[in-house]
N, C-alpha and C positions, 0 to 999 in steps of 0.2 A: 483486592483493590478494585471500586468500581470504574468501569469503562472511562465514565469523564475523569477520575481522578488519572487514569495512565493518560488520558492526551493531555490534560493539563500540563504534567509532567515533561512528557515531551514536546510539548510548545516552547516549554524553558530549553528545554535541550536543543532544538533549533534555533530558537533566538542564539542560544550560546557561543556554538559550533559549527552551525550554517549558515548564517546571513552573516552578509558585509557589506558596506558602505563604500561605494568606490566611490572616487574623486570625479568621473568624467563616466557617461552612460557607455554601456555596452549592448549590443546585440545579442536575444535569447537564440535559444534553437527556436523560439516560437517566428521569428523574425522583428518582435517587440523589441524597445529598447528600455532602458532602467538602470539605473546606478547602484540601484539594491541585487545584490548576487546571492542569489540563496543553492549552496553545494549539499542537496540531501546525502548525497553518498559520504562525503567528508563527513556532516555532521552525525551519520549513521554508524561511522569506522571504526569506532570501540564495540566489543560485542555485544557489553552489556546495553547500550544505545538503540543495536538494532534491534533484540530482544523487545525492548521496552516498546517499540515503536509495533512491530508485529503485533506482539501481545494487545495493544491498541486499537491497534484494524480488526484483530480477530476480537478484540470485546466488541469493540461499538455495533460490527455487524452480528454477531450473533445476540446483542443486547435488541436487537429489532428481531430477534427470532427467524433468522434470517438462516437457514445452511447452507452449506457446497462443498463439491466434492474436490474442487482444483482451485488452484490459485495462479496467477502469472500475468505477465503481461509483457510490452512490448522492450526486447532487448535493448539499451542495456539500464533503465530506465531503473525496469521493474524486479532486475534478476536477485536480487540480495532480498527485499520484501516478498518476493513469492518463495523462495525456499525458505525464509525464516516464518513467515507465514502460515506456510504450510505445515511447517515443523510444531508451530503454536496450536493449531488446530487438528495435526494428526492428519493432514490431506496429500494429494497429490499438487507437484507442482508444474512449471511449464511457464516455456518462455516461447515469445514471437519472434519470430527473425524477420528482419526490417524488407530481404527481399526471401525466396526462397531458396534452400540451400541449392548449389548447381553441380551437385554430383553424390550420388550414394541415392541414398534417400528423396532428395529432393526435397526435403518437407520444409515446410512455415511454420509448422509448432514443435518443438524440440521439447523434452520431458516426457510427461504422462501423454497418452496416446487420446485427446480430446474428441469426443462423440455425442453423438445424440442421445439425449438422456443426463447428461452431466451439467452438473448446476453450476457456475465458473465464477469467483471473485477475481475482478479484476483491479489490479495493484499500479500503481506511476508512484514517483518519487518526486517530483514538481512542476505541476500542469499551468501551462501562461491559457493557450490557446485549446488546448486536449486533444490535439492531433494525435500524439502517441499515443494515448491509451483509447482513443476511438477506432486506431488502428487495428491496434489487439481487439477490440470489440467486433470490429467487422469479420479480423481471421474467425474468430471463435466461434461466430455466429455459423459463418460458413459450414464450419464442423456437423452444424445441426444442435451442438450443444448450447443450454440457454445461461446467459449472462443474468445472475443474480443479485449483483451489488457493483458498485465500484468505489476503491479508495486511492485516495492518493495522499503522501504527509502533506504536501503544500500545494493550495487551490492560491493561484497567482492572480486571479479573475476570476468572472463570474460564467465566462464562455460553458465552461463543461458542467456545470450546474444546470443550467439551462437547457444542454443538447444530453445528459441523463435524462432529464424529467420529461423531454420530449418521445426519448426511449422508454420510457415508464421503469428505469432501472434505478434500487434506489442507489444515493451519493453519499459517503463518508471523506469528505476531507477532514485530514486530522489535524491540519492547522488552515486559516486562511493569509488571506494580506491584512486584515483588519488582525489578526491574532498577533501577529508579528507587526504591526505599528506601523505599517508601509504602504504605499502606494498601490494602489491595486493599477495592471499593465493591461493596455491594449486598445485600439484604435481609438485615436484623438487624445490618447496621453501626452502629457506637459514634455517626458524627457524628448531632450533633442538626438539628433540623428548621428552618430560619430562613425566613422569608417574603421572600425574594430569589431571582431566579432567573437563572441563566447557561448559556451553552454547554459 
């Protein structure tokens, strides 16, 4: 199956399983607000779903002739698509920890041991703003190691579009807000302000 034929696929599968329509806006982690709630890990929950979806990210980016050796990104976001990810393409994988661990180790990247020299697809599971996965971006860089690609299932906005191409990295969302039939979110959107907050 070619590349756009699996995200097509799984575009139905999130419309499906992951978005909802709530009655009244809520607050993202982005600090956005929208009534439309999109759970990639819910819509991801069956195996064969998450399957589908990796397989996805690893067609689109290697359909650009694109390779790497790791996959990951920032906890807990990214943890299901960088190991299934990984598994799709035979790579190493690796997650970010939000701060750095405070005892053992100590470390900010957990998995494969990320270094200079290593080419890094970086994974989210639904970007408003792309703070998390720019996060992971910055660990990674740190490493020395160079950031290759980045995918997420759902680009919420156009934010992380914009701050990849400024990084000259290329961008695979495998769905957007226009794919899913929704409002695209973020400063000077219509939803009003409720005092609830969600993921």
């Amino acid at each position: 199956m070619t590349a756009e034929a699996l995200r097509t696929r799984l575009v139905h599968v999130l419309k499906e399983k992951g978005l909802r329509r709530l009655p009244e806006p809520i607050q993202l982690a982005s600090g956005e607000w929208s009534r439309d709630f999109i759970d990639g890990k819910e819509a991801l929950a069956d195996a064969a779903d998450l399957e589908l979806a990796c397989a996805a990210i690893v067609g689109a980016v290697r359909a650009r002739a694109i390779e790497f050796d790791a996959v990951g990104g920032l906890t807990l976001g990214a943890d299901a698509l960088a190991v299934g990810a990984a598994i799709a393409a035979r790579c190493a994988w690796f997650f970010v920890r939000k701060e750095p661990k405070s005892r053992g180790t100590r470390r900010l990247i957990e998995g494969a041991r990320i270094e200079a020299g290593w080419r890094v697809l970086l994974v989210e599971d639904v970007i408003t703003t792309g703070g998390s996965i720019l996060k992971a971006y910055d660990a990674v860089r740190e490493t020395g190691a160079e950031v290759v690609a980045a995918s997420t299932l759902v680009d919420r906005a156009d934010v992380a579009a914009r701050e990849f191409e400024q990084r000259r990295v290329p961008y695979f969302p495998m769905a957007t807000y226009a794919d899913l039939g929704i409002e695209p979110v973020g400063k000077g959107s219509s939803a009003a302000t409720e005092p609830r907050a969600h993921r």
